[in-house]
C-alpha positions as CSV (number, residue, x, y, z in Angstrom):
1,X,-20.1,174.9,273.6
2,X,-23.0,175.1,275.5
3,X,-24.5,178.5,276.7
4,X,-26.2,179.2,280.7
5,X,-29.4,181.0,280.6
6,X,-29.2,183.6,283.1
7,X,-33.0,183.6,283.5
8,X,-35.5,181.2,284.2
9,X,-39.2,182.1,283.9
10,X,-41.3,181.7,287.2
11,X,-43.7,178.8,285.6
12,X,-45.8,179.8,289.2
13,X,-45.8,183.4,288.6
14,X,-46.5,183.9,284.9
15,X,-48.6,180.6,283.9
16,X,-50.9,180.6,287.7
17,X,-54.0,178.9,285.6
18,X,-51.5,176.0,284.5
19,X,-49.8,176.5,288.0
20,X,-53.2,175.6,290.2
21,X,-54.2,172.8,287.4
22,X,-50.8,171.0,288.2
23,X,-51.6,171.4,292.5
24,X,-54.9,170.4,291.9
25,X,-53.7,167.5,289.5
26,X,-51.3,166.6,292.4
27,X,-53.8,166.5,294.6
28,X,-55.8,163.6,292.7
29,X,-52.8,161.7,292.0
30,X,-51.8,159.5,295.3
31,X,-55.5,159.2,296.6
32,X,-55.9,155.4,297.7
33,X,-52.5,154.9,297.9
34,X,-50.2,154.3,301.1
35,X,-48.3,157.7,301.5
36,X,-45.0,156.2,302.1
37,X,-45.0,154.4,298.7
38,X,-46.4,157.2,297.2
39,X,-43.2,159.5,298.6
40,X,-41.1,156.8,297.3
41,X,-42.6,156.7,293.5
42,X,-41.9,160.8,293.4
43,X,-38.3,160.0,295.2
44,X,-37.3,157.3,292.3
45,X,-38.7,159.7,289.9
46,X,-37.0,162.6,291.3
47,X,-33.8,161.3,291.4
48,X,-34.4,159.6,287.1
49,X,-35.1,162.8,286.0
50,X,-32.6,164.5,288.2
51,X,-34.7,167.0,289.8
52,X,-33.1,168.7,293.2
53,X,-36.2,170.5,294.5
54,X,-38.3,167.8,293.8
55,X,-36.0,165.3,295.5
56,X,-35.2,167.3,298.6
57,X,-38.8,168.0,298.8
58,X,-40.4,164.4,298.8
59,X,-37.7,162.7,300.9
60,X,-38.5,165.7,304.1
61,X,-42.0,164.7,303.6
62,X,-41.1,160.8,303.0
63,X,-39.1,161.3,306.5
64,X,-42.0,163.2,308.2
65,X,-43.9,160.4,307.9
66,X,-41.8,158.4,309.3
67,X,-39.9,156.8,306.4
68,X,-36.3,155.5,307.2
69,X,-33.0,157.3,306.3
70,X,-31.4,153.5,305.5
71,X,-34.7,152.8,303.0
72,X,-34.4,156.5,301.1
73,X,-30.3,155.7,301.1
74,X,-31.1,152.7,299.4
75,X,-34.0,153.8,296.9
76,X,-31.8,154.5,294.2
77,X,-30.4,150.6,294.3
78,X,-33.9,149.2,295.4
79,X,-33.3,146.6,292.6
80,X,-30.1,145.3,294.7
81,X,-31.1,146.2,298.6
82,X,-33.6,143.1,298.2
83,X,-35.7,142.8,301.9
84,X,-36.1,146.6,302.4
85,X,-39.0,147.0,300.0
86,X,-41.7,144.8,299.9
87,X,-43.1,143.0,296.1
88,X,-45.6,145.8,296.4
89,X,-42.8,149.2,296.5
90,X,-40.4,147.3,294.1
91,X,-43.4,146.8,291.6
92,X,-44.4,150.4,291.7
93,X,-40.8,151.5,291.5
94,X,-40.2,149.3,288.6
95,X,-42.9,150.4,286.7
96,X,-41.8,154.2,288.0
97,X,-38.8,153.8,285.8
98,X,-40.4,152.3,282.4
99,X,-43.1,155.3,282.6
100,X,-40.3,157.8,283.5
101,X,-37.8,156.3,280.9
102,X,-40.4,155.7,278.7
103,X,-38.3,156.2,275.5
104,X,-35.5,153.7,276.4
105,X,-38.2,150.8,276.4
106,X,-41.9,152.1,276.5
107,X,-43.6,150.2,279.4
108,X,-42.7,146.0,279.1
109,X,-45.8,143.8,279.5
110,X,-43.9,142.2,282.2
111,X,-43.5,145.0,284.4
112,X,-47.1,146.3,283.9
113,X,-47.9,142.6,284.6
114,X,-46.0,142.6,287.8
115,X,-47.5,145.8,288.9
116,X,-50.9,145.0,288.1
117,X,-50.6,141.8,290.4
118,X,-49.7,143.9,293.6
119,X,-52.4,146.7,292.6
120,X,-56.2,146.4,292.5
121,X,-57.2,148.0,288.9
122,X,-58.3,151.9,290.8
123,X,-54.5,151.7,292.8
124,X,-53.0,150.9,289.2
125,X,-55.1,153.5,287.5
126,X,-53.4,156.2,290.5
127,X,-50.4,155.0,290.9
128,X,-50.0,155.7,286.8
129,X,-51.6,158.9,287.5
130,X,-48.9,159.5,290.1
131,X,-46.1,158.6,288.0
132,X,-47.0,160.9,285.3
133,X,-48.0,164.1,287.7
134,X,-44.4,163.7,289.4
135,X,-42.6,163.2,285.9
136,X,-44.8,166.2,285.0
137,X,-43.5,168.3,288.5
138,X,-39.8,167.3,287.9
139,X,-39.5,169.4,284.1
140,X,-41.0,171.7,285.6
141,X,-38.2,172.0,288.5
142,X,-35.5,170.6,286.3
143,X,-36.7,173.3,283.6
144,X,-36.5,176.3,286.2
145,X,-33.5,175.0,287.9
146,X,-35.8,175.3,291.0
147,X,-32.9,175.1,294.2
148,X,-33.4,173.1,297.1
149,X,-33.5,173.8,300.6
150,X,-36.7,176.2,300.6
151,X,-39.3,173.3,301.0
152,X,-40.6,172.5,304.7
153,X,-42.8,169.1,305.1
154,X,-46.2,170.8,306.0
């Protein structure tokens, strides 16, 4: 029998040095790397981990840049929906789910391999550090139970 915690602490609120390391973090995380597929890494991410703020948050800003409803329908089945993502998207996404479900299969050689073909070794090293910032974002939402529908794309 499982019990509901009534009260979630405000990681923001009562942890603000951790809080500003984690923006500025963020901030570092996705330089050199195409927005869109950067959106679509924290989407995949998002959804793995089950994170509703974090989810409703990067697909407004995925479709304020202009990404399509039909390609953020599909993300979740991006294995299956073949020509809407490029080798590029579906390398990052694979390698997305190995570092996010890191414990089901660590990260296989062959999807580091196949990543590291369709990224110069800098867009590698941040796409990694992308994939670990959002993993890091999503506990903290999924940890607070932060709700969606609060977030607008700035």
């Amino acid at each position: 029998m499982s019990t509901t915690t009534r009260r979630r602490v405000k990681v923001a609120s009562l942890a603000p040095e951790f809080y500003q390391a984690m923006i500025a973090l963020d901030a570092q995380s996705a330089l050199g790397l195409d927005p869109l597929l950067a959106h679509l890494v924290r989407i995949r991410a998002s959804q793995l981990n089950g994170c509703a703020y974090c989810l409703d948050m990067h697909t407004l800003d995925a479709r304020h840049l202009g990404e399509s409803e039909q390609r953020l329908h599909l993300l979740a089945t991006w294995r299956e929906a073949g020509k809407f993502f490029t080798p590029k998207e579906r390398a990052a996404l694979a390698l997305t789910e190995s570092i996010t479900l890191v414990s089901v299969d660590h990260v296989p050689d062959e999807v580091y391999d196949a990543a590291a073909e369709q990224f110069d070794d800098k867009e590698l090293a941040q796409l990694i550090g992308l994939i670990v910032t959002i993993n890091a974002w999503t506990r903290i939402g999924v940890t607070g139970r932060l709700e969606p529908g609060h977030y607008s794309p700035s």
